[in-house]
C-alpha positions in Angstrom: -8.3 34.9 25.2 -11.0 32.7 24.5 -11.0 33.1 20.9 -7.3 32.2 20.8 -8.1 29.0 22.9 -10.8 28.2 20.4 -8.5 28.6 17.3 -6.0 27.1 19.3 -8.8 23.9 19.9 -10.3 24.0 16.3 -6.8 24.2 15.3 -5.4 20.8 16.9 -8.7 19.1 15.9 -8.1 19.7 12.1 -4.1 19.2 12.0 -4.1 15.8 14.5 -5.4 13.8 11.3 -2.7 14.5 9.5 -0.3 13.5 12.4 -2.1 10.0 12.6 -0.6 6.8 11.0 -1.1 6.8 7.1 -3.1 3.9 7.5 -5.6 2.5 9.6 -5.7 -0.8 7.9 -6.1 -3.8 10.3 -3.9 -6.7 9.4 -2.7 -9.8 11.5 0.8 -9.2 12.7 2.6 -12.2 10.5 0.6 -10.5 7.0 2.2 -7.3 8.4 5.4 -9.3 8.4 5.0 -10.8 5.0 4.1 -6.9 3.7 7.6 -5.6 5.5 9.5 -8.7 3.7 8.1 -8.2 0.1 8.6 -4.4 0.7 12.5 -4.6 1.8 12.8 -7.3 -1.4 11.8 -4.5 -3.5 13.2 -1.6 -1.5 16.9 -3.4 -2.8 16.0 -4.5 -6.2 14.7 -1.0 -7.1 17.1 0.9 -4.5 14.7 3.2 -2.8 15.7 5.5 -0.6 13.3 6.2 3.0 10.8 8.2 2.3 10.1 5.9 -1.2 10.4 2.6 0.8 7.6 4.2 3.6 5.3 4.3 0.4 6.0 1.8 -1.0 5.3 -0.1 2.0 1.6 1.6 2.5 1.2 1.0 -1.2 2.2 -3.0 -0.6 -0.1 -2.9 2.7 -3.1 -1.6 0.7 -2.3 -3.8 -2.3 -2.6 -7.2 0.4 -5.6 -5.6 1.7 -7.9 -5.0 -1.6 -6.6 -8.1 -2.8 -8.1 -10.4 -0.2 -11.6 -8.4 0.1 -11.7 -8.7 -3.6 -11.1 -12.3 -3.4 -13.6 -12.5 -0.5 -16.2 -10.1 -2.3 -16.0 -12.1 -6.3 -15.1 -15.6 -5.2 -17.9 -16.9 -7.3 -17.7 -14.8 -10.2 -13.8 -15.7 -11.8 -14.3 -13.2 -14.8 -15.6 -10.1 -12.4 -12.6 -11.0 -9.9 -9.8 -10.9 -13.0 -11.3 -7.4 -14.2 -11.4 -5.6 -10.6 -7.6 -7.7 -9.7 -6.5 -5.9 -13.2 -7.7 -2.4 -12.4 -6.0 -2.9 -8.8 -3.2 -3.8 -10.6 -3.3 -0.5 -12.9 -3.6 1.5 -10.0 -0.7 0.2 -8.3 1.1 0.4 -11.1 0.3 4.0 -11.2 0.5 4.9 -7.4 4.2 3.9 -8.3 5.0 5.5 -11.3 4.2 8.6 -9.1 7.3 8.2 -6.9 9.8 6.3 -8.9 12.5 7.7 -10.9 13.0 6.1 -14.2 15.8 3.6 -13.5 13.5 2.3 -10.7 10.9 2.3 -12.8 12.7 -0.2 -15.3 14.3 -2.0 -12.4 10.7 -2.5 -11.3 9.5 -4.0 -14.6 12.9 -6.8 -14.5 11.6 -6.9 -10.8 7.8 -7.9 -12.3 9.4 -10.6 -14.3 11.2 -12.6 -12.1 10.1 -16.0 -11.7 8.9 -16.1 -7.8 5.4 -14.3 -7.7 4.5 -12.5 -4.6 1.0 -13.4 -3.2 -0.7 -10.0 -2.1 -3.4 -11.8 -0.2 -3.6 -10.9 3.3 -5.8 -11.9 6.1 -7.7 -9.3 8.4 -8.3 -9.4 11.7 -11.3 -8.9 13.0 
């Protein structure tokens, strides 16, 4: 009985992680707003479905997040601040080639090039 409870313990303490939110990234509630607004844009122009829009939405929440501790972390150096934006960029890029189909992959790329850019910055709170 008291190896059960044990498993039974040990067990909760390793799965409970994997119940917890996807995130634990702290952002001000109208950054959060602005994330859920550029993610439902997107969600339409690309025509995700719900389990592609939920990460797309971490992916958008992530992207706001590196983007304003990289502008806080290089604001003096502009080169060094262009290279480590671009690699974000790659890795977004990537992160959504993982989940996307190909016609939202090329409704993605008209997405890119229309003419209102999205600002990723976000502010944390602290």
């Amino acid at each position: 009985m008291k190896k059960f409870l044990l498993v039974a313990v040990a067990a909760f303490l390793f799965a409970a992680p994997a119940f917890a939110q996807t995130s634990i990234l702290d952002i001000a509630p109208e950054v959060e707003a602005k994330c859920t607004h550029i993610t439902r844009s997107m969600a339409l122009e690309l025509r995700l479905n719900e389990p592609e829009y939920i990460k797309l939405k971490e992916l958008n929440r992530e992207r706001m997040v590196k983007t304003d501790a990289l502008l806080q972390q290089y604001s003096q150096s502009s080169p060094a601040l262009q290279e480590k934006m671009h690699e974000m960029e790659i890795a977004y890029e990537q992160k959504m080639a993982s989940f996307l189909t190909p016609n939202q992959l090329h409704a993605y790329d008209n997405y890119k090039q229309t003419p209102v850019q999205v600002n990723f910055v976000a502010i944390t709170r602290e």
